[in-house]
C-alpha positions in Angstrom: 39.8 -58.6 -23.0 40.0 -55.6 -25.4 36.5 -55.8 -25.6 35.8 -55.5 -21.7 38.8 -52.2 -21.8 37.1 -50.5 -24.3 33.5 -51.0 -23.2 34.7 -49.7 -19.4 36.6 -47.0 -21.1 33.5 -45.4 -22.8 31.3 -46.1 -19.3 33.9 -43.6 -18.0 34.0 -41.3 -20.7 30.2 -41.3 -20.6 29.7 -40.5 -16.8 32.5 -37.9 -17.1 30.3 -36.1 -19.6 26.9 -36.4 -17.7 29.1 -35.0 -14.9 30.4 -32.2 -16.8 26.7 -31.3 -18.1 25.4 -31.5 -14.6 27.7 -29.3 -13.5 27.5 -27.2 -16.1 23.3 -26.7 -15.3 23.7 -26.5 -11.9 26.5 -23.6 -12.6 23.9 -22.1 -14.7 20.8 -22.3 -12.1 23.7 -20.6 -9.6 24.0 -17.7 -12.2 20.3 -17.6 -12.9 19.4 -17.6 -9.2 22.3 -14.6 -8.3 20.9 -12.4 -11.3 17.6 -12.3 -9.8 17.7 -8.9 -7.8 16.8 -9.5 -3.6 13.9 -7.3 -3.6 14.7 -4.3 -0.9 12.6 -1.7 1.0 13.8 1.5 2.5 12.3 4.9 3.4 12.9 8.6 3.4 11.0 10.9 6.3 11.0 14.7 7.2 9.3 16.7 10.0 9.4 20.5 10.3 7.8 23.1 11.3 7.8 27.2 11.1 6.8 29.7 13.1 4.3 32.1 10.7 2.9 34.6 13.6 2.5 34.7 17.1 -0.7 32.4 17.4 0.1 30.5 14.2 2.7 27.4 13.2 3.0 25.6 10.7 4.2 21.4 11.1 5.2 19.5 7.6 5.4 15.7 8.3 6.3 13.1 5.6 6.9 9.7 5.1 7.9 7.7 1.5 9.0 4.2 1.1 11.5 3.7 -0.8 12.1 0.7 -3.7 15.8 0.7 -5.3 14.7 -2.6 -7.0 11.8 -1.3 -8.8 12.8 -0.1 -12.2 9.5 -0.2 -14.0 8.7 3.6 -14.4 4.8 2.7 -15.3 5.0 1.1 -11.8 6.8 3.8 -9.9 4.3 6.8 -11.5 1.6 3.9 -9.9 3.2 3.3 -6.7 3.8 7.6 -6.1 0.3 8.1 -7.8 -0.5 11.3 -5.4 3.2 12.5 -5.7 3.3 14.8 -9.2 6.4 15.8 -10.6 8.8 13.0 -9.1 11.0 11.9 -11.9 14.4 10.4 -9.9 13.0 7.5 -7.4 15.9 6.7 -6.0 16.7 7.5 -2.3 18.2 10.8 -2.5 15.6 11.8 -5.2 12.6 11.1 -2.9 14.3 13.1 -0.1 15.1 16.2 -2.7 11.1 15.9 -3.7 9.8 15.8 0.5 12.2 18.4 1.0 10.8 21.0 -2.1 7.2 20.1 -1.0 8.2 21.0 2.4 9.2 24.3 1.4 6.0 24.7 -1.0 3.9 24.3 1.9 5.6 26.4 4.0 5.4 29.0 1.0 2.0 28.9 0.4 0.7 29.4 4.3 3.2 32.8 4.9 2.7 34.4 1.3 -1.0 34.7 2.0 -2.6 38.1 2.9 -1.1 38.5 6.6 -4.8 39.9 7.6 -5.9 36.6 8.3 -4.0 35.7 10.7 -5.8 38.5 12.8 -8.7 36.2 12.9 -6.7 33.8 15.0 -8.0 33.8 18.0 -5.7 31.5 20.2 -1.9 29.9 19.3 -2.5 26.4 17.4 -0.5 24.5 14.6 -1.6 23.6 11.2 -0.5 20.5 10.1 0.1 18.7 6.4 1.2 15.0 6.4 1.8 12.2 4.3 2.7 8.7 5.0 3.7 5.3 2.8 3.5 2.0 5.4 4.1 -1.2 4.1 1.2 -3.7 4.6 2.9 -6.6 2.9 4.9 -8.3 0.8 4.0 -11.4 -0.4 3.5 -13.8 -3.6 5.3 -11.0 -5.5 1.8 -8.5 -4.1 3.3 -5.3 -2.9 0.7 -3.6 -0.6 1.0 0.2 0.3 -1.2 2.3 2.9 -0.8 6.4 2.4 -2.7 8.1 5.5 -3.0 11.4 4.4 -3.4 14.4 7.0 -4.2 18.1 7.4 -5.2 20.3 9.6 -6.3 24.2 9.3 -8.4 25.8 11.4 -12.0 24.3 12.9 -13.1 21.6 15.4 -11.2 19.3 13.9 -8.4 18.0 11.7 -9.2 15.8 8.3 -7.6 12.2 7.3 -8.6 9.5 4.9 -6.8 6.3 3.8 -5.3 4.7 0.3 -4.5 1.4 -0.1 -2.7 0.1 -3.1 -1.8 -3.3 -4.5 1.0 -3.8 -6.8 1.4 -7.1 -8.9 5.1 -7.5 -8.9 4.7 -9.9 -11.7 2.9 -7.7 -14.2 3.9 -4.8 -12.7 0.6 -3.2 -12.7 -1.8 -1.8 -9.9 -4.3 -4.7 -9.1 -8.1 -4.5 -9.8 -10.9 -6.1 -7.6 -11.7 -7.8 -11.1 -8.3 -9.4 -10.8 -9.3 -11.1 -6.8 -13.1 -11.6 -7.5 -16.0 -12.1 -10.1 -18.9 -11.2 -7.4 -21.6 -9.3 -8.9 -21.4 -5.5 -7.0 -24.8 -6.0 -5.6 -23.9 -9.4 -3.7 -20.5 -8.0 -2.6 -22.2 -4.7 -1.2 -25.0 -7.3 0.8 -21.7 -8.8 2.3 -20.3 -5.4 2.9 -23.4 -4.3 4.8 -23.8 -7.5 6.8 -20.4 -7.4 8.1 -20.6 -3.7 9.0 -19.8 -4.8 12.5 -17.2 -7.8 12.3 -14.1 -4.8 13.2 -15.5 -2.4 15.7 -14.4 1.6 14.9 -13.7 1.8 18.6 -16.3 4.9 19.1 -18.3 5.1 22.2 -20.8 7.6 24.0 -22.2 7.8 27.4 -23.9 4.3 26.8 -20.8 2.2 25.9 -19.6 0.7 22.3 -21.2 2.4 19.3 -22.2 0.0 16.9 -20.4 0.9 12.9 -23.9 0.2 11.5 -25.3 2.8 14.0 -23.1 5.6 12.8 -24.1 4.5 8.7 -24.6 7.4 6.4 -25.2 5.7 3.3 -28.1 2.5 3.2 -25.7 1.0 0.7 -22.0 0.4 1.1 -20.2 0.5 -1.9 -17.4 -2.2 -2.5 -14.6 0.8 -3.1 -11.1 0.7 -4.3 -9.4 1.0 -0.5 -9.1 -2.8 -0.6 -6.3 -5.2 0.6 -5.9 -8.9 1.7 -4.1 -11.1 3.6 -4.4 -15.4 4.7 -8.3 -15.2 5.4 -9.9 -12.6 4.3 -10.4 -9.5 1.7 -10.7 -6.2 3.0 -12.5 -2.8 2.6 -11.2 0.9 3.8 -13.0 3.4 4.1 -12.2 7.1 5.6 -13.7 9.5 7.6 -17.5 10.7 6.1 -17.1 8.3 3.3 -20.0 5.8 4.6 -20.0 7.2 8.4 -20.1 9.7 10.5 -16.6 11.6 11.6 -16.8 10.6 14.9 -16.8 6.5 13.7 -13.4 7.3 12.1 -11.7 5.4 9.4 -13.7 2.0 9.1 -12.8 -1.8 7.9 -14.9 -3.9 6.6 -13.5 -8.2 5.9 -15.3 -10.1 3.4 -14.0 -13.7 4.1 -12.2 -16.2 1.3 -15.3 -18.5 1.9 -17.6 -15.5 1.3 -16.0 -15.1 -1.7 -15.9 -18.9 -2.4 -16.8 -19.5 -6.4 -15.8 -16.1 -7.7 -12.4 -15.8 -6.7 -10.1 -15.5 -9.7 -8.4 -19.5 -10.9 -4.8 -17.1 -11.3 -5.5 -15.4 -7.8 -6.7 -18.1 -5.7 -3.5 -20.4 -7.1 -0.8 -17.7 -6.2 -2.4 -17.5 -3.2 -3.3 -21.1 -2.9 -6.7 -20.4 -0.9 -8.5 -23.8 -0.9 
């Protein structure tokens, strides 16, 4: 009988402990779980503008997202690559930096020789503008598009397209290396035969106006405008860089299956493309 008591008594004693130890991880896997910062996204914007003269004014337009979770300052100098001079990234800081290169472009414009204004023949606005849009967020891959903007004078204004991917992991700007192996001559075949997958939009007298029509260079070079998403990797390119003005900014997809044998073993498993 004192056999049975004691053998029941260090059963219990024994499930009390796993108990306690279970507890005691799951506690620990709370606290692990609540000391992982929720990554956040916000944004700072400006718009102004100055009159300089009675034909001439002068618009400042600006856009920057903001990331209070990022704390890598490698990664932030990445992330505001075009942006010199930024040393506090937080909220307020970002808005102190739009506003000072507000007022630096302002600066520049007026404190020219007034003469030239003389040579403007009819009212108009110059323009400067700068905008961060979030493309996605996903698998710990931040990816950024900056559309820069300007206008001064002429038949037209200018714009041309970034487009950054940040690996949230290594906190480092990612490579085309880093997605795909493909030799550069079989990637720019692919480039050139899908010329015409995402039309530019341009037409003429005779309708649609074929991408591959407007083509300025006979090779199409894989540049480092890319970004991805579910199905396929794609290319950016701006205004005059492989087309005529008129085509505008164009995109070119190069599909997973295109790509099928060179992606990356570490890319295609975060991404888990079959």
């Amino acid at each position: 009988m004192k056999n049975t008591i004691k053998a029941f008594l260090l059963a219990t004693l024994f499930i009390l402990s796993a108990c306690r130890k279970a507890d005691s991880k799951n506690t620990e896997t709370k606290a692990e779980t609540k000391a992982i910062p929720e990554f956040k996204i916000d944004s700072v914007k400006i718009t102004d503008s100055i009159k300089v003269s009675e034909k001439l004014t002068l618009k400042y337009e600006s856009t920057m997202l903001v990331f209070p979770t990022i704390t890598d300052q490698a990664l932030l100098d990445s992330i505001y690559y075009e942006r010199k001079g930024i040393t506090d990234f937080s909220k307020q800081g970002l808005q102190n930096f739009l506003n000072k290169d507000k007022t630096e472009y302002f600066s520049s414009v007026k404190d020219k020789n007034n003469d030239w204004t003389s040579d403007i023949a009819y009212p108009q606005t110059w323009n400067s503008g700068a905008f961060m849009k979030l493309r996605s967020h996903i698998k710990d891959f931040l990816q950024i598009q900056y559309l820069y903007s300007s206008y001064e004078g002429g038949a037209h204004g200018n714009y041309g397209f970034s487009e950054r991917i940040f690996d949230l992991k290594t906190n480092k700007k990612l490579q085309l290396k880093d997605i795909t192996t493909m030799p550069k001559a079989r990637l720019e075949q692919l480039l050139f035969k899908n010329i015409n997958t995402i039309p530019s939009g341009t037409t003429d007298s005779q309708g649609a106006v074929k991408n591959s029509d407007m083509l300025l260079l006979e090779v199409i070079p894989a540049n480092e405008n890319f970004y991805f998403d579910d199905k396929n990797l794609y290319f950016h390119y701006s205004p005059y860089e492989i087309a005529a003005f008129a085509a505008g900014d164009i995109t070119i997809p190069v599909s997973w299956d295109e790509l099928k044998g060179t992606l990356t073993s570490e890319f295609k498993e975060r991404m888990k493309i079959n």
